[in-house]
DSSP file (Angstrom, degrees, kcal/mol; ACC not computed):
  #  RESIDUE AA STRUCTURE BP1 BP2  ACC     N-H-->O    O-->H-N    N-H-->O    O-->H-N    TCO  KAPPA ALPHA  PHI   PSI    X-CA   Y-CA   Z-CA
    1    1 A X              0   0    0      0, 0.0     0, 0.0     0, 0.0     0, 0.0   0.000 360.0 360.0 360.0 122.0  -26.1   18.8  -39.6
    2    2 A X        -     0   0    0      2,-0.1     3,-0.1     1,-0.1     2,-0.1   0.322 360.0-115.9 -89.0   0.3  -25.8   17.2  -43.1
    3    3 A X  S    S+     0   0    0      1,-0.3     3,-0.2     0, 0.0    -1,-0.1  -0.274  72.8 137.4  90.9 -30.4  -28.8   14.6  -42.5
    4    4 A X        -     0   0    0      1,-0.2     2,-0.5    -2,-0.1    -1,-0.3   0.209  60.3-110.4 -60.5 134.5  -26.3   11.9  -42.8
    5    5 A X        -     0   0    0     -3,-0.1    -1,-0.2    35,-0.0    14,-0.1  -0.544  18.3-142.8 -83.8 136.0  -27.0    9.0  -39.8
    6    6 A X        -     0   0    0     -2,-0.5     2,-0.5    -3,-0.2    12,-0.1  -0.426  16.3-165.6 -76.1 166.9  -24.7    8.7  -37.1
    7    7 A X        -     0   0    0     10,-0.3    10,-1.7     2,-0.0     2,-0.3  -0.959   6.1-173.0-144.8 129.0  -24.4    5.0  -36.1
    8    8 A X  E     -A   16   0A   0     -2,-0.5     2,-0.7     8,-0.3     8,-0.2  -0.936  23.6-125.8-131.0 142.4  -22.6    4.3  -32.6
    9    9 A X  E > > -A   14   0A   0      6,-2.7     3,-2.5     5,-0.6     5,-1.2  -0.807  24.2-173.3-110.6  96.9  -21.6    0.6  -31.2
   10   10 A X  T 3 5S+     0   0    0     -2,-0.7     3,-0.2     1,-0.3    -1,-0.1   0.185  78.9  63.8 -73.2  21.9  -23.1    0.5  -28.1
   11   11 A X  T 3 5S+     0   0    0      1,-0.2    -1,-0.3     4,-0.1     2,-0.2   0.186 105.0  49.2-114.8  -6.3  -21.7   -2.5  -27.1
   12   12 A X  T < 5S-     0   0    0     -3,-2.5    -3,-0.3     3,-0.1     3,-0.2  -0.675 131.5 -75.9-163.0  83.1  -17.8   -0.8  -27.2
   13   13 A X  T   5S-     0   0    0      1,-0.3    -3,-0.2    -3,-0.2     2,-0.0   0.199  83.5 -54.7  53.7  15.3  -18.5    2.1  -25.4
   14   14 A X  E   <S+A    9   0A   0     -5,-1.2    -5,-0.6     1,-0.2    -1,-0.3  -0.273  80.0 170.7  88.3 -28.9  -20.5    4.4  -27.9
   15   15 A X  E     -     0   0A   0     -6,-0.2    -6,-2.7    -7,-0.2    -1,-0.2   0.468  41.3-106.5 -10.6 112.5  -17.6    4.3  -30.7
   16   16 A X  E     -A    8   0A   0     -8,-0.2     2,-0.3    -7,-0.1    -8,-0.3  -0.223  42.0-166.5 -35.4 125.1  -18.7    5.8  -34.0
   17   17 A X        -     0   0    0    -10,-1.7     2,-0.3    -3,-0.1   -10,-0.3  -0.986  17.2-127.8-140.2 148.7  -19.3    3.2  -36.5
   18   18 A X    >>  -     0   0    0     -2,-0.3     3,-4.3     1,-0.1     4,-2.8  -0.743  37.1-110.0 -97.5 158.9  -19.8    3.2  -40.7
   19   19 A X  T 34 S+     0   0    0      1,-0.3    -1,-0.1    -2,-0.3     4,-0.0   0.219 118.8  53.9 -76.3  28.5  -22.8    1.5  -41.9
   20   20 A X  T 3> S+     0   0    0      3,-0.1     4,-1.3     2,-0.1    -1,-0.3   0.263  98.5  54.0 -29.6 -11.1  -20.6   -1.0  -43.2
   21   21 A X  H <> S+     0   0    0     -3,-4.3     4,-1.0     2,-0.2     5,-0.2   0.638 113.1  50.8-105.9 -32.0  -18.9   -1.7  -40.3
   22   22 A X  H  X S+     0   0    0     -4,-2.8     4,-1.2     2,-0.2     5,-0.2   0.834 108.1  48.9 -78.4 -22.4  -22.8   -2.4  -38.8
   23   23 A X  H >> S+     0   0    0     -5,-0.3     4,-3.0     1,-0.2     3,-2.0   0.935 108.6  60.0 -90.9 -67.1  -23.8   -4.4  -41.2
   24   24 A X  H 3< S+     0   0    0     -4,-1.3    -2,-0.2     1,-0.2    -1,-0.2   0.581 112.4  33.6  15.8 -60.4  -20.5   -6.1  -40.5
   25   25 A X  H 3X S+     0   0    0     -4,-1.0     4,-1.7     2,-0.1    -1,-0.2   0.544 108.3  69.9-107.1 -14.4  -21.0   -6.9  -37.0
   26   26 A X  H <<>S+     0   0    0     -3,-2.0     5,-3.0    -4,-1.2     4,-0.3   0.938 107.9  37.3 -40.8 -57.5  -24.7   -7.4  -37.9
   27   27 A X  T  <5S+     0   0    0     -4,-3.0    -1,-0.2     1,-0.2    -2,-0.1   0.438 111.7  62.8 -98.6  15.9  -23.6  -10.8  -39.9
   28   28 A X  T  45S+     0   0    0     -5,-0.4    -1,-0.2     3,-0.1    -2,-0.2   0.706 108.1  39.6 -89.0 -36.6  -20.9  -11.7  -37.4
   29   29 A X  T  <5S-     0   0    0     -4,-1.7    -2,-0.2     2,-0.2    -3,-0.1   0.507 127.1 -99.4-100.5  20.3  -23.3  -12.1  -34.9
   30   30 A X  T   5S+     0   0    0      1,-0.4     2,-0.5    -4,-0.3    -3,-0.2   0.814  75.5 139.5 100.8  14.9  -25.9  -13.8  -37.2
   31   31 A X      < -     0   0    0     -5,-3.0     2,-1.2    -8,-0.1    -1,-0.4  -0.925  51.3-140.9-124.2 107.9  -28.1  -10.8  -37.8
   32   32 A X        -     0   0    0     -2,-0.5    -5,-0.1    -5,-0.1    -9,-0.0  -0.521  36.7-119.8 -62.1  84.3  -29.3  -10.5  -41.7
   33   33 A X        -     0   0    0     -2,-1.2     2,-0.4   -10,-0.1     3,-0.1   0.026  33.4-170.3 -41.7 156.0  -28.9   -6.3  -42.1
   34   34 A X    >   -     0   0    0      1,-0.1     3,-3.8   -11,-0.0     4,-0.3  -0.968  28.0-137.0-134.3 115.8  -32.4   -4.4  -43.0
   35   35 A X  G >  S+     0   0    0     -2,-0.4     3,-2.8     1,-0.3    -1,-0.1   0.899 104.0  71.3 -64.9 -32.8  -32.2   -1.2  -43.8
   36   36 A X  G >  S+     0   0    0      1,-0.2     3,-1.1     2,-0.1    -1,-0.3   0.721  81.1  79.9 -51.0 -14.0  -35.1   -0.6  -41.6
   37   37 A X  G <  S+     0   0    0     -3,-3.8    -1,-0.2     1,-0.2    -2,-0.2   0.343  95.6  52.5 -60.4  -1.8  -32.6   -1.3  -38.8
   38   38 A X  G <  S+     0   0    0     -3,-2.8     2,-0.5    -4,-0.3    -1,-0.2   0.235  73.6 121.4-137.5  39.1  -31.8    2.1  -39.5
   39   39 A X  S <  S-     0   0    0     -3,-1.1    -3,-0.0     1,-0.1     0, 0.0  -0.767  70.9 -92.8-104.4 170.8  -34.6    4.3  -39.4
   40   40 A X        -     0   0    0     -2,-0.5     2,-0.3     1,-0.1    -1,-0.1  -0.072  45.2-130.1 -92.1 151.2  -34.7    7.2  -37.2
   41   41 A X        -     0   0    0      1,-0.1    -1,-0.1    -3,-0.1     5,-0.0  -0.962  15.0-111.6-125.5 144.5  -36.5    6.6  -33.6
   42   42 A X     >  -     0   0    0     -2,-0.3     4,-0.6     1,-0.1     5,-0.1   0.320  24.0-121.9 -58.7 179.6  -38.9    8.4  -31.9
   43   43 A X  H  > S+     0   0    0      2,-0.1     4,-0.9     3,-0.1    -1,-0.1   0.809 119.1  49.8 -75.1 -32.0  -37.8   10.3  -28.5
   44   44 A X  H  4 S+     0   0    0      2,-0.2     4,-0.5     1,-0.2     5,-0.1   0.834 112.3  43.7 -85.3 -24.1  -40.9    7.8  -26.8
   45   45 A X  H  > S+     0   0    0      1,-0.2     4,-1.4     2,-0.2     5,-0.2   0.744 109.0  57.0 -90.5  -6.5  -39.6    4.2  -28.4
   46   46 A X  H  X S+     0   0    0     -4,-0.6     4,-2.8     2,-0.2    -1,-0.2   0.861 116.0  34.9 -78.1 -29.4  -36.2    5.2  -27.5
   47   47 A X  H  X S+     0   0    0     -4,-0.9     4,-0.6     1,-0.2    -2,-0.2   0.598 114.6  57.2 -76.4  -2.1  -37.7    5.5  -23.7
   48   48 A X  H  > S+     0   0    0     -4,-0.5     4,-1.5     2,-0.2    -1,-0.2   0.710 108.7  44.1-123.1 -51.3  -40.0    2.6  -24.3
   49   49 A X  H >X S+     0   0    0     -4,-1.4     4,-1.4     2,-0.2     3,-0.7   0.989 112.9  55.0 -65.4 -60.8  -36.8    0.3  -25.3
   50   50 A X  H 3X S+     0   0    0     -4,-2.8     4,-1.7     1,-0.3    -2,-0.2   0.855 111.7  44.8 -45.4 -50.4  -34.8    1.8  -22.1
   51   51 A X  H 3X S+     0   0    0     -4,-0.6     4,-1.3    -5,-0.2     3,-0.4   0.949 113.4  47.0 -39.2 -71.7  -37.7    0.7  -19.9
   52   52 A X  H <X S+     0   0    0     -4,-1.5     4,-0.7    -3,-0.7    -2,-0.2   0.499 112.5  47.0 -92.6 -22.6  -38.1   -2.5  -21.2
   53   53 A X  H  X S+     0   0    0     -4,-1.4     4,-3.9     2,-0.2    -1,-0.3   0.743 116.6  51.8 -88.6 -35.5  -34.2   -3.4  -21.2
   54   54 A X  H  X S+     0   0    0     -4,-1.7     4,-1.4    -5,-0.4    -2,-0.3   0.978 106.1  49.9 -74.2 -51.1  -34.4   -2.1  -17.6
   55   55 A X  H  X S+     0   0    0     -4,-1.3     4,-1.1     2,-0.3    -1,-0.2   0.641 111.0  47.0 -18.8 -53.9  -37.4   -4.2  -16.7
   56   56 A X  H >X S+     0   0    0     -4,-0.7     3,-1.2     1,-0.2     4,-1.1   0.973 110.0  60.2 -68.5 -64.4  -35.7   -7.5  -18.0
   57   57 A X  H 3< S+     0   0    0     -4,-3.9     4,-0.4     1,-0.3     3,-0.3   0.760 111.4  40.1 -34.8 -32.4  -32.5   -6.1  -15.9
   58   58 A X  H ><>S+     0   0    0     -4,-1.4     5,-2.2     1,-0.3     3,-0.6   0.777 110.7  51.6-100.0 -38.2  -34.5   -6.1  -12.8
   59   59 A X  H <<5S+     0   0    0     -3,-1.2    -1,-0.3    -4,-1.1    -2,-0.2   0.373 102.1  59.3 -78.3  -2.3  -36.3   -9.0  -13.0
   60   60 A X  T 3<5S+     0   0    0     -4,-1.1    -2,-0.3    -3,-0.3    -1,-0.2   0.595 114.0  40.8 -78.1 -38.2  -33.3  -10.8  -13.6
   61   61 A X  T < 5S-     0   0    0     -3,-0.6    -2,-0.2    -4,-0.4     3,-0.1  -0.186 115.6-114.0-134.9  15.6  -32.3   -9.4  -10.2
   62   62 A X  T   5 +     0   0    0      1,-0.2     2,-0.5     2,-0.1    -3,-0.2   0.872  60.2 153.8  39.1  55.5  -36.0   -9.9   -8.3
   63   63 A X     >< +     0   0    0     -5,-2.2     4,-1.5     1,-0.2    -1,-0.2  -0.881  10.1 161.3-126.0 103.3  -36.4   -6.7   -7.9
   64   64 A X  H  >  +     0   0    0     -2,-0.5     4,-2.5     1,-0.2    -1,-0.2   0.840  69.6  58.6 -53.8 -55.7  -40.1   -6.2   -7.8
   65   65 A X  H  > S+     0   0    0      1,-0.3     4,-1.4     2,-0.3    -1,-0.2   0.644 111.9  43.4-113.6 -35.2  -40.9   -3.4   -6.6
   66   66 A X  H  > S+     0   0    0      2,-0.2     4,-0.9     3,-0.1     5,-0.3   0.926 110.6  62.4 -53.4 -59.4  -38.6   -1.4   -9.7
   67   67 A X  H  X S+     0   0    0     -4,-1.5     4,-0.7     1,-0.2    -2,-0.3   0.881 110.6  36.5 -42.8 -65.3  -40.3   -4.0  -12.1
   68   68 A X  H >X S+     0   0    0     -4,-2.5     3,-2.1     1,-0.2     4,-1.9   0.957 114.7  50.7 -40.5 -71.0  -43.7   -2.4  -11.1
   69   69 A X  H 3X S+     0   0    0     -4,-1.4     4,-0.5     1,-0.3    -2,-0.2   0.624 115.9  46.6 -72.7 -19.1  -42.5    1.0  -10.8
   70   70 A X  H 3X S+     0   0    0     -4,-0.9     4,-1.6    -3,-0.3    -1,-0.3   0.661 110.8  50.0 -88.1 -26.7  -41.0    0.4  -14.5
   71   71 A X  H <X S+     0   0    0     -3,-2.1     4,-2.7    -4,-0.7     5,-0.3   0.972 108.2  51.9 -86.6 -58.7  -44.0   -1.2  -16.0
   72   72 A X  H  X S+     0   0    0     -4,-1.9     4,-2.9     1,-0.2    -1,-0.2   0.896 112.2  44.8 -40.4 -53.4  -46.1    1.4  -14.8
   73   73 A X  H  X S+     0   0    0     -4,-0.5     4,-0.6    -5,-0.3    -2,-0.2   0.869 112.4  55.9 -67.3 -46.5  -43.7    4.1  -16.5
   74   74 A X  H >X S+     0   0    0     -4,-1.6     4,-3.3     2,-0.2     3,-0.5   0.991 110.0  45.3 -25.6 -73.5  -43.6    1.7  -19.7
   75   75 A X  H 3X S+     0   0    0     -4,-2.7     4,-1.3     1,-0.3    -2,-0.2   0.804 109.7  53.1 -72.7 -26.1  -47.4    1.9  -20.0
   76   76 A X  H 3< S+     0   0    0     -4,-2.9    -1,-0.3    -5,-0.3    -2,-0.2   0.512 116.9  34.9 -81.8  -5.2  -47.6    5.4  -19.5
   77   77 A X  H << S+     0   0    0     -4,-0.6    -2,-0.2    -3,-0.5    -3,-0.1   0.836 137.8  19.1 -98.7 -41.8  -45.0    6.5  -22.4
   78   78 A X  H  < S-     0   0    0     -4,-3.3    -3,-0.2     2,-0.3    -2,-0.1   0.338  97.6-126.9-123.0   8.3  -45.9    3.6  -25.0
   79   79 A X  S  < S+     0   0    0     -4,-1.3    -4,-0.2    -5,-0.4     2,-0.2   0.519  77.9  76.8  91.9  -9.8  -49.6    2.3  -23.8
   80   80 A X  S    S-     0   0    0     -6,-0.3    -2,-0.3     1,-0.1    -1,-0.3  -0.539  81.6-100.1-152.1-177.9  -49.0   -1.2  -23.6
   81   81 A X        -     0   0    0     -2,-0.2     2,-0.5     1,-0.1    -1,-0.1  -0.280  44.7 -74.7-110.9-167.0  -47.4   -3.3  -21.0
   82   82 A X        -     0   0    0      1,-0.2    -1,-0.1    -2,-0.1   -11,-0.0  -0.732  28.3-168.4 -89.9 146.1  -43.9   -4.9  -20.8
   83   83 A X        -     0   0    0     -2,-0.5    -1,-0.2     2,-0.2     3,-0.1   0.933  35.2-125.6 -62.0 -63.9  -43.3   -7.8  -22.7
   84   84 A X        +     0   0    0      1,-0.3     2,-0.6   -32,-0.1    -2,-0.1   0.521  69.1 128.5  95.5  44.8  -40.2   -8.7  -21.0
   85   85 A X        -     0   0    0      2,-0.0    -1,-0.3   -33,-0.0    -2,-0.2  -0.952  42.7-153.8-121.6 141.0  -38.4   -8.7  -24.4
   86   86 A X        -     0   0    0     -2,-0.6   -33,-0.1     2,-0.2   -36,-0.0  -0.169  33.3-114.8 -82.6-164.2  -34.8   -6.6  -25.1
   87   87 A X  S    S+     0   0    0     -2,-0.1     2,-0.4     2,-0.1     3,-0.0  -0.414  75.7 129.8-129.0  54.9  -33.7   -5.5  -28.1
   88   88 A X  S    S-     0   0    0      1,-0.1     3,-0.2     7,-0.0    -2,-0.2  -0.896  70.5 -96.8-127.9 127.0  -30.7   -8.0  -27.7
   89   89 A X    >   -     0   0    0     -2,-0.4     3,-1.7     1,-0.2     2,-0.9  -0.093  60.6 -84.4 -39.6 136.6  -29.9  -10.4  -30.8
   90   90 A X  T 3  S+     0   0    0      1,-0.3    -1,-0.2    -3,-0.0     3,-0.1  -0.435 114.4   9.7 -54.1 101.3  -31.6  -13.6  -30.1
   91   91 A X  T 3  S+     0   0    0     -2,-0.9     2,-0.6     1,-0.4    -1,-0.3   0.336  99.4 119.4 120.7  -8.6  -29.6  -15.9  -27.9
   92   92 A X    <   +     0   0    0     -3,-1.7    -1,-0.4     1,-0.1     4,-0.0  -0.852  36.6 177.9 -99.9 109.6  -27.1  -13.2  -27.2
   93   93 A X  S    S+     0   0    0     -2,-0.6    -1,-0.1     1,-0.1    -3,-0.0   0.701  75.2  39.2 -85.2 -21.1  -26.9  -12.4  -23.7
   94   94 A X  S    S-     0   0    0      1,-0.4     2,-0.3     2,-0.0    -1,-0.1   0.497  94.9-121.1-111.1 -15.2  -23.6   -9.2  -24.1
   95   95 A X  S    S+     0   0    0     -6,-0.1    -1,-0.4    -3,-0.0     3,-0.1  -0.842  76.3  33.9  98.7-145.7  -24.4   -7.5  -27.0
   96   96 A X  S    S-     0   0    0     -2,-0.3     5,-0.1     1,-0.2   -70,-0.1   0.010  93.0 -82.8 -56.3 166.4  -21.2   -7.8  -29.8
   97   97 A X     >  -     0   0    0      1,-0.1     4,-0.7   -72,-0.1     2,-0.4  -0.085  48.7-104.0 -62.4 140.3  -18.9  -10.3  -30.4
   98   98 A X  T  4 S+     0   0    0      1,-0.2    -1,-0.1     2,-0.2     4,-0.1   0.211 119.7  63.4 -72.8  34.7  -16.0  -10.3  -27.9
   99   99 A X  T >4 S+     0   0    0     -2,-0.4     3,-1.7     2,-0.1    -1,-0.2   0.605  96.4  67.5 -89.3 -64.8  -13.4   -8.7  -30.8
  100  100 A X  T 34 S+     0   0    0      1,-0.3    -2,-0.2     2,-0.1   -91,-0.0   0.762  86.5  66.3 -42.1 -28.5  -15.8   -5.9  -30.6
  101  101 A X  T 3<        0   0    0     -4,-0.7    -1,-0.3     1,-0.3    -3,-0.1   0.793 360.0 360.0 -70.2 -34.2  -15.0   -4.9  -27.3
  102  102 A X    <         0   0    0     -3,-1.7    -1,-0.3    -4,-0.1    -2,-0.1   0.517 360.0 360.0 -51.4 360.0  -11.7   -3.8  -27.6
């Protein structure tokens, strides 16, 4: 391992990206890059985001009884409760531009 960070575009399939190419698609989709967008995350806020994307998913789909069972699992990794916020670009329902996808 050389420290360097790897960067993957999870929005086309995990593909390996350089951080130009993220700040790139950053300001395509209207996103001012921060270099703080790129500091390393713990093993609990990565679980803590998964939850919380999953949560939205579910409740999107009236599925209570997962919503609970998610929230619960939420509060017990990060303390707190769900928001019901992603980590999805404001207004952007798919993630990258549809160019990215290919």
């Amino acid at each position: 391992d050389d420290g360097a960070a790897r960067l993957f575009d999870p929005f086309s399939g995990g593909r390996p990206i350089t951080r130009s190419q993220c700040i790139a698609l950053l300001s395509r989709n209207g996103i001012r890059f921060d270099p703080s967008f790129l500091s390393p995350a713990t093993d609990r806020e990565i679980i803590a985001r998964m939850l919380r994307n999953l949560i939205v998913f579910y409740t999107a789909d009236h599925d209570e009884t997962r919503v609970a069972r998610l929230t619960r699992y939420l509060h017990a990794v990060d303390g707190t409760a769900a928001t019901g916020e992603t980590d999805e670009a404001p207004g952007d329902d798919s993630g990258w531009d549809d160019e990215d996808e290919a």
